[in-house]
C-alpha positions in Angstrom: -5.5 6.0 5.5 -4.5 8.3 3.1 -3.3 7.5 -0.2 0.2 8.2 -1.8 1.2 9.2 -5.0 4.5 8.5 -6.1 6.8 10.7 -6.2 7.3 11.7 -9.8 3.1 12.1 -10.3 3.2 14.0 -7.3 5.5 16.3 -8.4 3.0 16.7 -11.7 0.5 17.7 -9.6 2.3 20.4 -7.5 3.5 22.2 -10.6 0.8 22.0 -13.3 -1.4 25.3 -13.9 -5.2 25.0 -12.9 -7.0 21.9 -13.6 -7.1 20.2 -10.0 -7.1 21.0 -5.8 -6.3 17.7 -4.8 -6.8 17.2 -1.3 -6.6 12.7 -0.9 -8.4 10.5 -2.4 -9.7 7.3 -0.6 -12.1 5.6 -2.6 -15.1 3.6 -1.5 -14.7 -0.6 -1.0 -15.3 -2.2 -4.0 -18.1 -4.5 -4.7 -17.9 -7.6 -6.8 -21.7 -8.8 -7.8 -23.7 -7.9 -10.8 -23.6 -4.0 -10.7 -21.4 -1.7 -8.9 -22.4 -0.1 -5.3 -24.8 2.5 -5.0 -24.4 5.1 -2.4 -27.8 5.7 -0.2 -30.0 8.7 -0.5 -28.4 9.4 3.0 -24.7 9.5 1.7 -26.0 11.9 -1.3 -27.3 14.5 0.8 -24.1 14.1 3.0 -22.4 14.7 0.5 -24.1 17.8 -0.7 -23.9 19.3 3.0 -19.7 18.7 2.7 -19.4 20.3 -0.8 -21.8 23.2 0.1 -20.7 23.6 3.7 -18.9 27.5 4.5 -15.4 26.3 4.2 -15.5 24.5 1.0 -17.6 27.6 -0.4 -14.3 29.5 0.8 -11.6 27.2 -1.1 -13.7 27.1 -4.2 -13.5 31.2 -3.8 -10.0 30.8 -4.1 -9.6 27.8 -6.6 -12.1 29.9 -9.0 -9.9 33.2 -8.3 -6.7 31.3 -8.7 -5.9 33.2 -12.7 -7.4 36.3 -11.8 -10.6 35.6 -13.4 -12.8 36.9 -10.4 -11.7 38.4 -7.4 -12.2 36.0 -4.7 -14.4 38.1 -3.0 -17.2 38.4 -6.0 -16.5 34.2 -7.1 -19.5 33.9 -4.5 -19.4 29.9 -5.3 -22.7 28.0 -5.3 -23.3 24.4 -5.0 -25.8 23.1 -8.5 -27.9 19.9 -8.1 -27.5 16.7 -5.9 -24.2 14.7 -5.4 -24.0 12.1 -8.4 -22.0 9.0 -7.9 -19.0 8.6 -10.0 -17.8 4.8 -10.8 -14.5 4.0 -12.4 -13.4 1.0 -14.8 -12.8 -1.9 -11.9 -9.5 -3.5 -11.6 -11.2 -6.3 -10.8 -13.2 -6.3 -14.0 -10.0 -6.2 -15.5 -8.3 -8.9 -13.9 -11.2 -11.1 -14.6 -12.2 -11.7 -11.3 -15.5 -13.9 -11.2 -18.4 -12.0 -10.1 -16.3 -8.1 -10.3 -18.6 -5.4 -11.9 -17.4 -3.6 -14.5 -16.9 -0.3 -12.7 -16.3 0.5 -8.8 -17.6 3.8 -6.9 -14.8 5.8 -6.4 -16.4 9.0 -5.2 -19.7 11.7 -5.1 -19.1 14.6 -7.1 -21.2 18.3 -6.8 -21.2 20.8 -9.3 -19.9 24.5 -8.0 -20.4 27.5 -10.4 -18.9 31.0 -10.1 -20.5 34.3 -10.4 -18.5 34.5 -13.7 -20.0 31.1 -14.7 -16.8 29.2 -14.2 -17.5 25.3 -13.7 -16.1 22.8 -10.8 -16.3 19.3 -9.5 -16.2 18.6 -5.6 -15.3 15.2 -5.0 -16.4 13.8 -1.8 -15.3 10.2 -0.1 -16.6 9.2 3.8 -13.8 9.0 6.0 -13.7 8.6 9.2 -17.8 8.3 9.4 -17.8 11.9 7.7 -18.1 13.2 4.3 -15.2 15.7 3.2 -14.7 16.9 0.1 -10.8 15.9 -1.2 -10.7 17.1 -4.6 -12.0 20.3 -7.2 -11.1 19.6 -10.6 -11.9 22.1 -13.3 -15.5 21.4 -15.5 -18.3 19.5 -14.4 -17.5 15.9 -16.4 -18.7 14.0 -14.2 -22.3 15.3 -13.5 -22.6 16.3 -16.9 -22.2 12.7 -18.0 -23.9 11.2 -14.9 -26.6 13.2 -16.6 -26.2 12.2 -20.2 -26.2 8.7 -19.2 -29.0 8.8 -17.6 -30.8 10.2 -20.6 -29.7 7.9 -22.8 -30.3 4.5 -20.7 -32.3 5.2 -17.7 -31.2 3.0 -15.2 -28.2 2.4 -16.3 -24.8 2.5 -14.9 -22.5 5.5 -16.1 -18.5 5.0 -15.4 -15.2 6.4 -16.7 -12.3 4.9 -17.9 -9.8 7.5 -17.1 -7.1 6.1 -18.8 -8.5 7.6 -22.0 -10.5 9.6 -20.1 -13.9 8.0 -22.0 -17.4 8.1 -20.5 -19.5 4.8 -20.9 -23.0 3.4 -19.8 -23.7 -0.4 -18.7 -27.2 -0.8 -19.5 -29.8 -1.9 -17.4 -29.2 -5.6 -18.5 -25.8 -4.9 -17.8 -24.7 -6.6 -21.5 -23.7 -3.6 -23.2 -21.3 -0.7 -23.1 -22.5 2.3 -24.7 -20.2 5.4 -25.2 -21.2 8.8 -23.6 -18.1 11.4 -25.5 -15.8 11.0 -28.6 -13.3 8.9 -26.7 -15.3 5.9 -25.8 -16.3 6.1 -29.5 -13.0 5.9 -30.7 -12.6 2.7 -28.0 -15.8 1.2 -28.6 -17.4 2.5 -31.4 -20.6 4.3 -32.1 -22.7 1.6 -30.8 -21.0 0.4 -28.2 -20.2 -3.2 -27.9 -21.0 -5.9 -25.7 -19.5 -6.3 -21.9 -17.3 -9.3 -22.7 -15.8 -7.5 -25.5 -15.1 -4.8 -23.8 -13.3 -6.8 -21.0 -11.3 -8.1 -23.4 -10.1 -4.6 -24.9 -9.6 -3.6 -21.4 -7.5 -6.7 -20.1 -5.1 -6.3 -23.5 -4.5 -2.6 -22.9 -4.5 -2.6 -18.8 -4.1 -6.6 -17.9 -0.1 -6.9 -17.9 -0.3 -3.5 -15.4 -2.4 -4.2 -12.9 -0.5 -4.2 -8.8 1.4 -7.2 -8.4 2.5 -7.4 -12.2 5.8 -7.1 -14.0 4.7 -3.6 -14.9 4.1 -2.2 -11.7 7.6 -4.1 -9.9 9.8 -2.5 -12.7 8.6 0.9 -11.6 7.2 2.1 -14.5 3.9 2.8 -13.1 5.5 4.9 -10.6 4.4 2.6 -7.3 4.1 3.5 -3.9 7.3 5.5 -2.3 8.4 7.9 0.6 5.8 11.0 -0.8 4.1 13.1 1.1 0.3 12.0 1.5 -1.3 14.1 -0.9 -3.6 16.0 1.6 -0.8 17.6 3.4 1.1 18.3 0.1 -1.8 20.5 -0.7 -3.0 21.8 2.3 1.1 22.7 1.9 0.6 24.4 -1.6 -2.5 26.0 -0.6 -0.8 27.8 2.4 2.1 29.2 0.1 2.8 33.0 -1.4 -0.1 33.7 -3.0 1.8 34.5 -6.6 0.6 31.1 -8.2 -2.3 29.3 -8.5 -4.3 28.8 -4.9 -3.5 25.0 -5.4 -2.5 21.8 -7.6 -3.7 22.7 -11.1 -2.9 19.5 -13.1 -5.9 16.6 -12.9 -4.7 13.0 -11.9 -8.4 12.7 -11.9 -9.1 9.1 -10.9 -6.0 9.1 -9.3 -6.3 5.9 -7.0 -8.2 3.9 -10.7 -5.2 5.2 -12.6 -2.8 3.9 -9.8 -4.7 0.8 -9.5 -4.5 0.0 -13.3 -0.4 1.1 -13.3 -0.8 4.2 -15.5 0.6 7.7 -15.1 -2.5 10.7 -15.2 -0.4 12.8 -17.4 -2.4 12.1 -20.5 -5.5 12.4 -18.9 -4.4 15.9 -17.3 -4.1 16.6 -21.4 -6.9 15.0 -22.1 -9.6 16.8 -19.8 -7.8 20.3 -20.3 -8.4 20.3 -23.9 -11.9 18.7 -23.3 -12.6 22.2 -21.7 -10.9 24.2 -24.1 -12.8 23.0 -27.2 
């Protein structure tokens, strides 16, 4: 099933300027034991096939051509590295749920480069038995700190809490949260602070707006509504006038995790743009 944005965040993402091709997102099930879910060797090279398969190499010719950076005949795309697993702060976690790992695996990503050097993430999710890849976002955030994580606690688990758009490792022991940028430092400080501290900044500034609450039945976290499914509202975008961008340009990166916690991607769409711009 796909998912649905509601109406006011999809309109966001059909008008913003070159950050995101959404496609759908539809995470993975979420697990509730010690440590998130790990996708298999298997689903990783999977993965890799979808992101680096002919027709994908062909949108990312156009989402890297989209300002006029490169023609989209000499982007000539290519596919960097394995698939990496990305895991997002766990409404569960947040709701206190006995058992819930902090974070939930929400998709793989792939790193795409340009022959200009231009940077891209290909999210893929299994549906339907297959891997496809539903989303290119500007940057490579998520293997770069898939990466950095893994230098700093080998083992460990990385995750992102896109509400503030922070990168974070649960170490091995899985008693700590350590911050991987300049946001998680800000929201944890420099070194890091223990998991049940963590969940209880995370249930003060996401608890009251999880689905179900007060929050999300007033309709300030935008809810569920009569939108087009997000696939076919790009695969719309992507088959108008050429004039604009190829596709969607602003990131609701996380888009389902930001849903699920009741919060609008806007500031994250700032957020990860500027990231990039620095």
């Amino acid at each position: 099933m796909t998912r649905q944005l509601p109406r006011h965040l999809l309109k966001t993402v059909l008008a913003g300027s070159a950050a995101t091709l959404v496609l759908g997102v539809a995470a993975p099930a979420a697990t509730a034991d010690s440590g998130p879910a790990a996708p298999s060797a298997a689903s990783r090279d999977a993965a890799h096939e979808a992101a680096a398969a002919p027709g994908t190499l062909d949108t990312l010719s156009r989402f890297f051509a989209r300002e006029g950076a490169v023609t989209k005949a000499a982007a000539q795309p290519r596919i960097q590295g394995r698939a990496v697993p990305v895991y997002y702060l766990s409404p569960d976690f947040v709701a206190g749920k006995k058992g819930a790992s902090i974070a939930r695996l929400e998709f793989l990503a792939s790193k795409a480069v340009s022959s200009d050097g231009q940077e891209a993430s290909l999210w893929t999710v299994k549906e339907g038995g297959d891997w496809q890849v539903v989303n290119i976002a500007t940057g490579d955030d998520e293997t770069h700190y898939a990466r950095v994580g893994a230098e700093k606690v080998p083992g460990g688990t990385v995750f992102h809490e896109p509400q503030i758009n922070a990168w974070y490792v649960q170490d091995g022991d899985h008693a700590r949260v350590l911050p991987l940028d300049k946001d998680a430092v800000r929201a944890v400080g420099a070194e890091g602070t223990s998991v049940a501290a963590y969940r209880k900044r995370v249930q003060k500034a996401y608890g009251d707006k999880l689905p179900g609450s007060a929050y999300e039945k007033s309709g300030k976290a935008g809810g569920y509504d009569t939108a087009k499914p997000v696939r076919k509202a790009a695969q719309e975008s992507a088959q108008a006038p050429a004039q604009g961008p190829v596709t969607v340009a602003s990131s609701i990166a996380g888009a389902g995790a930001l849903l699920a916690l009741g919060i609008s991607g806007t500031a994250l769409v700032r957020r990860r743009a500027a990231r990039r711009q620095g």
